[in-house]
Structures are given as C-alpha cells and as structure tokens.
N, C-alpha and C positions, 0 to 999 in steps of 0.2 A: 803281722806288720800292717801298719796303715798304707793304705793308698794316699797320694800328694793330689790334693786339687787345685793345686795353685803352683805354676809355672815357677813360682820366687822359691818355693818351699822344696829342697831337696829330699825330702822323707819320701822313702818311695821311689828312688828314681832310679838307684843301685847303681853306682858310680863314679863316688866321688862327687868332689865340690861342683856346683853349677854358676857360670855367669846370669846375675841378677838380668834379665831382661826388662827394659823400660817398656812401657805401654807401644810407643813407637817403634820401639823394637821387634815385639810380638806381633806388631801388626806388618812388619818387611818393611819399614820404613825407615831401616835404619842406617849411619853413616855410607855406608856400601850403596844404598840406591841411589844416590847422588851423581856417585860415578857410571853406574847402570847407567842413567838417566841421559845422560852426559855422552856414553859409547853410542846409544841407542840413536841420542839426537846426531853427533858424527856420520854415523853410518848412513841415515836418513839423508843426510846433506850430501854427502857422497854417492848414493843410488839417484837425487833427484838432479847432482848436474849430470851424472851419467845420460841418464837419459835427455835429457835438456843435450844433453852435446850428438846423441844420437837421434834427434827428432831433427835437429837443426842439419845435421849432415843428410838427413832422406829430404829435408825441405829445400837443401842447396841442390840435391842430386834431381829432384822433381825440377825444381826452376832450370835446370842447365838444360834438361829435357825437354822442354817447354819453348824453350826461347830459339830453338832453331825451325822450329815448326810454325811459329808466330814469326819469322822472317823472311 
C-alpha cells in the first residue's frame, strides 16, 4: 500500500472518504476562525472593562480617602 503525501489524496489514510481541505483550511484559517476570532476579541473587551471598572473603584476608593485628610 502506498503512503498519501498529499492531504487531498485519500490513499493511505484508512477510512473512508476525506473532506478536500483548501490551502486556508490546512493552514487553521478556516470558516471557524472567524468566529474564534470574534469569541476571543468579546472576551478581551469584557476582561478590559472588568478591569477598567475595578481600577476606577480603588481610584474612587483612594480619592474618598484622601479627601478627608486634605480637609
């Protein structure tokens, strides 16, 4: 039995039919990374107002602290 050197070419792979992968495909670029992409940037935006909301709360909590000492 021959070995498949080529990803497109089933010979060799033992199992039935294979979806023909595009270039972009075999390189993980494919339909699905969009949506990765997409999760990734969501989550990102959601940890930086996290923090954004918690940096702002220790900076109100330092100025409430501040201001009685300064009067």
């Amino acid at each position: 039995m021959t070995d498949s050197k080529n990803i497109n070419n089933p010979v060799g792979q033992g199992g039935g039919q294979r979806k023909r992968l595009s270039r972009a495909e075999r390189q993980n670029n494919g339909p699905h990374r969009n949506l990765d992409r997409r999760n990734a940037a969501d989550q990102k935006a959601e940890l930086v107002r996290k923090m954004r909301e918690k940096a702002g709360a220790a900076e109100g909590a330092e100025q409430a602290d501040d201001a009685p000492a300064q009067s």
